[in-house]
N, C-alpha and C positions, 0 to 999 in steps of 0.2 A: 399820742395815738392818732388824732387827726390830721400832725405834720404827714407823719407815717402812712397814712391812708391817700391822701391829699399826692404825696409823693408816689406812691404804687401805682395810683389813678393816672399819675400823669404819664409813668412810665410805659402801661399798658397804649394809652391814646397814640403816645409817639411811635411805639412798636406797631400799631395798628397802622400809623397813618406812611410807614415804612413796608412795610409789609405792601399796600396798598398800591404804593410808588413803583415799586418793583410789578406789582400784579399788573397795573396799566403799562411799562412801558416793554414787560415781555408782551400783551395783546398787540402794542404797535407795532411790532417788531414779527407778530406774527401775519398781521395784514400784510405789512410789507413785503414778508415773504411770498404770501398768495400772490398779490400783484406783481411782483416782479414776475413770479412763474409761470401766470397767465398773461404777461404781457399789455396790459390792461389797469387802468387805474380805478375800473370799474369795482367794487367791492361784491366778495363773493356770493353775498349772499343774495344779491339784485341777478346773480344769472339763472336764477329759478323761474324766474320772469320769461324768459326766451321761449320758452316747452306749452307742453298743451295745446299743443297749434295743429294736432291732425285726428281726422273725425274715425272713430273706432267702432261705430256702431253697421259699421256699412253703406252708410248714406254719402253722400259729397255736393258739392258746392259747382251751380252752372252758374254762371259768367255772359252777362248780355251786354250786347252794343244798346246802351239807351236809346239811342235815334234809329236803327229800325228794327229791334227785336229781337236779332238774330243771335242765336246761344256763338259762342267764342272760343268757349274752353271750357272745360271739366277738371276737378283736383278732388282729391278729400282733406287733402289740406285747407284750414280754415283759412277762410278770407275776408278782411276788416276796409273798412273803408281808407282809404290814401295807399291800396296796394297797387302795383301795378304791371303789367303785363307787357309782353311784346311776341306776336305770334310768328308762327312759322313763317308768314308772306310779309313779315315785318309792321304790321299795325302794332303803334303805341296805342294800350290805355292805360287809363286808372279807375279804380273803381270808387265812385261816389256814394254810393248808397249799397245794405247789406239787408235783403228781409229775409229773413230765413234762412232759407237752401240756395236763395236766387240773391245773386250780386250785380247790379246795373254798373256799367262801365261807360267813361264815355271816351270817344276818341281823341287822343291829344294830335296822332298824328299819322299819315301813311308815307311810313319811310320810302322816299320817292330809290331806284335803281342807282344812283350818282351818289347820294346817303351810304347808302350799304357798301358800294363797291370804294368810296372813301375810308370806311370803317376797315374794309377790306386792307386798301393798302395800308394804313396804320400800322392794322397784326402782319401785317409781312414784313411792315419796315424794323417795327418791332422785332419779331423775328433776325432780321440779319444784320441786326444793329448785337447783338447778343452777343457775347465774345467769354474769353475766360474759363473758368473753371469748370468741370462735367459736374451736372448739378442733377439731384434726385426729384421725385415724384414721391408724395405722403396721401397715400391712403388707407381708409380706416370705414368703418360701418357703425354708426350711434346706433341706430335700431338693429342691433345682429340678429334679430330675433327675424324678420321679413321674409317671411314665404313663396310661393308661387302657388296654388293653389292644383293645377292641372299635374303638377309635377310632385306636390308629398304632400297632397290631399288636406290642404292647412296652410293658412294665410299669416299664421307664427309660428314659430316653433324656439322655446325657448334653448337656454344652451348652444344655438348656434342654428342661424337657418342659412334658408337658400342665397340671401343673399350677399353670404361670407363666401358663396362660389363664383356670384358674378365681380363682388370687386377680385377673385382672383385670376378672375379671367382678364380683365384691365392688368393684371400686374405679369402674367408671363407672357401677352404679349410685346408689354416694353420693355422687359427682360430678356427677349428674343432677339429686341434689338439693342441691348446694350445699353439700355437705362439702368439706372440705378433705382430702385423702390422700394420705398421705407412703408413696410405692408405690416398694419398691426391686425390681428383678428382677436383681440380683445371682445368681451363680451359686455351687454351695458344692459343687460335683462335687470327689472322688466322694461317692457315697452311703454313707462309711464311719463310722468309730468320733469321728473327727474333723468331722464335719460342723457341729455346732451349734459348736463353737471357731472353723471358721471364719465363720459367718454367727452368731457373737456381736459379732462388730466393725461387721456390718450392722446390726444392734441397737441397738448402741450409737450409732450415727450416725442414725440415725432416730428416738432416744430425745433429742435433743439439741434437738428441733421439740419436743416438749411435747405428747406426743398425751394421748388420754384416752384409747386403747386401743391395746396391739400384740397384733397378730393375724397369727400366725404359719401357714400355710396347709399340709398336708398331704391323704393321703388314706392309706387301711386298706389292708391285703394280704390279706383273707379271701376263699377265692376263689368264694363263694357269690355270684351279680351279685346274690339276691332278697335279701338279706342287709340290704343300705340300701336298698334299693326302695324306692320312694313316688312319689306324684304333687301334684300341684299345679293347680289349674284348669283339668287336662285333660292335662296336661304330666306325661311320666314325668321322675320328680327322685330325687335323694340323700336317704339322712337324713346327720345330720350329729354326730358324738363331740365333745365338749369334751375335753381333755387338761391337767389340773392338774397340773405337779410339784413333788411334796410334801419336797422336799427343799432349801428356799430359805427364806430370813429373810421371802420374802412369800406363801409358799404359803398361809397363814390367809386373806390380803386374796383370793387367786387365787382360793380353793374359794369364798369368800362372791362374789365377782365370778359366777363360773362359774354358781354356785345361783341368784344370781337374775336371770343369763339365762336359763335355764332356767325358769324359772316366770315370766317374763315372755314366753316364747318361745312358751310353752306354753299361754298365752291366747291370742296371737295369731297363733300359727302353728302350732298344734296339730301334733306329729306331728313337725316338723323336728328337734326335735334328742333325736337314738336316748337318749343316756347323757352323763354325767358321771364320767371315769376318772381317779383322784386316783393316778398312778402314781408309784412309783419313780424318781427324776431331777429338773433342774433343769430343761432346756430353755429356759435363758436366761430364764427367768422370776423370777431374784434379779435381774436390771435393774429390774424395777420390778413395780410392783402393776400391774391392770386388764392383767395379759399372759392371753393364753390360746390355747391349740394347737387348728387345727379338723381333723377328718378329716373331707373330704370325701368320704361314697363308698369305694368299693375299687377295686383297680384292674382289676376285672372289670364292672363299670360303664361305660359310656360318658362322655365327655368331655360330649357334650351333658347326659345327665343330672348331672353331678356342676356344670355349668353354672347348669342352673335351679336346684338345690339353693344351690347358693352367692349367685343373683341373690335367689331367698327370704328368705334371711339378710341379706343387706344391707337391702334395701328398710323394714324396722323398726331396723337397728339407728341411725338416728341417734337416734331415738325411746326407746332402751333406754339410751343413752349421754347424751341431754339436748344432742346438739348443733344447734345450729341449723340449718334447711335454706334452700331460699330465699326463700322468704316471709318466714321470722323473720330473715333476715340484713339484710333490706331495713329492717327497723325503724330506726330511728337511735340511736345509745346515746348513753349521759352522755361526754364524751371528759375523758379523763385519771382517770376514777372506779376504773379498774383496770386495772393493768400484764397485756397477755398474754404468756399463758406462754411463746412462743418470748422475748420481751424479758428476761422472769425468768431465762428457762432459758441467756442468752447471758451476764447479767451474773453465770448461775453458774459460765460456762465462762470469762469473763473475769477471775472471781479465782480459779480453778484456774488456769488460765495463770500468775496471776503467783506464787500458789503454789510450784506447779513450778518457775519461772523463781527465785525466791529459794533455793529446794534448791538448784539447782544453780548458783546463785553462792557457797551456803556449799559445799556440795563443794567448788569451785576451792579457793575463799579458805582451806578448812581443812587442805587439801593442801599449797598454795603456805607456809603460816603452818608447818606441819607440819615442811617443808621449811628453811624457814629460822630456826627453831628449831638445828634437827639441825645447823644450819652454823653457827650461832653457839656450840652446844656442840662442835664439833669444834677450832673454831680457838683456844678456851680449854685444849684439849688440845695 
């Protein structure tokens, strides 16, 4: 009886400890999955970490030059110390210290005229250095919920706000010109700590097209409307915040992306875009390089204005990005001279697939193998 018992016990452990085998190397096989799909070896549950970064109560964050006092900037975006700035007239800072509502910055640097217009040619040369395949534009809205307040009487609206109109105002008119635009209007309500976790899976599926830019569309909560104020040939308009976060394996590629939009912007559209805020977070921007966050506007602004501000912005960026419009698409290329990248980008999700698909045939097999192991030492017993 207690051979017998002795034997049950043992058979139960080994099935347990089979069982077990199997349960951990499906878990690996499941991370693996997430990370391949996020592009990122980051594990997923560290991207909850990124959120909660903007203030909802209506209050927001001034910005002072330490050395003479003078307020800088405004955001309701929260602001932590080692964030850093770079303003419309081009002062670098960073912010050293956070009491409250008030952020001390001090000056790193005042990008001298020969700085900028360096940066400048850079994105030009960039620009005509660019060859190859007619390549898309990815945009998407984390917070779709973003209102205008002058315009539907409410700073969210959940189900889909005002600001599923101004990224579709960026998108017809590079459509207009023969861009291509991988335009999701996915919804990521609520407007809470989880937001960009879940409109990172939007991300990720619109990163899977090969854009040459994801542009992720937002607007401010400072509730000055003169604050982004501007015009445009007559036309009251937005300015516009770039948003880098400085906390991804590609934030170096993002801030040099961001700088010379910005000084490419700056020739040709003087005025439109207010600052560049290197903040605190990721904002799904470890998916890849050339990501960047717009604020369009606040939401004490009008939807018309944050409108033309946004139609602004697009009308150069194919120009700033080197994609073809329609005149240059009409050319005829060399065929077969180079694979595009949705092609590239397929045959890279076709051996992730079978990646995947090989994991999870050693999982079985090293279970089932595990298994039958364990029964061939039991019956020698």
């Amino acid at each position: 009886m207690d051979r017998e018992n002795h034997r049950l016990s043992r058979e139960r452990a080994n099935w347990t400890v089979a069982l077990l085998s199997v349960l951990c190397l499906c878990i690996f096989t499941y991370l693996t999955v997430q990370w391949q799909q996020n592009g990122t070896l980051m594990p997923v549950w560290e991207n909850n970490t990124q959120t909660g970064d903007e203030q909802t109560d209506g209050s927001y964050y001034t910005l002072y030059d330490e050395e003479t006092g003078e307020a800088i900037e405004y955001m309701s975006r929260k602001v932590y110390p080692g964030d850093e700035l770079l303003t419309g007239d081009n002062k670098h800072y960073k912010v050293k210290k956070v009491d409250g509502q008030k952020a001390w910055c001090q000056l790193l640097e005042q990008r001298k005229t020969e700085q900028v217009l360096a940066s400048l040619e850079e994105a030009a040369q960039a620009v005509s250095s660019q060859s190859g395949p007619f390549r898309s534009v990815a945009i998407y809205c984390t917070h779709s919920d973003e209102s205008y307040v002058p315009t539907s009487g409410t700073e969210s609206k959940n189900g889909g706000g005002d600001i599923l109109d101004v990224a579709t105002s960026i998108v017809e008119v590079l459509e207009d010109q023969g861009v291509e635009v991988i335009h999701s209007e996915n919804i990521h309500d609520p407007h809470d700590v989880n937001a960009y976790q879940r409109s990172r899976k939007t991300a990720a599926e619109l990163l899977q097209e090969g854009p040459a830019a994801m542009i992720d569309v937002h607007r401010d909560g400072v509730p000055d409307p003169e604050y982004y104020a501007t015009e445009f040939d007559g036309q009251a308009a937005t300015q516009i915040r770039l948003v880098v976060g400085r906390q991804n394996q590609n934030s170096e590629a993002n801030i040099e992306f961001a700088e010379k939009m910005k000084a490419y912007y700056d020739e040709v559209k003087p005025g439109l875009i207010k600052s560049i805020f290197m903040a605190k977070g990721n904002y799904n921007q470890d998916l890849a390089p050339h990501s960047i966050l717009l604020e369009v506007g606040t939401h004490t602004n009008s939807l018309e204005q944050a409108e033309v501000g946004a139609r602004e912005f697009a009308e150069v960026l194919p120009q700033f990005l080197g994609l073809k419009t329609n005149a240059e698409a009409e050319q005829p290329e060399a065929v077969g001279t180079q694979e595009t990248e949705p092609k590239q980008q397929e045959k890279k999700s076709g051996g992730m697939g079978k990646a995947i698909l090989w994991l999870i045939v050693l999982a079985v097999v090293g279970g089932l193998g595990f298994v039958w192991v364990s029964r061939g030492s039991l019956k020698k017993d």
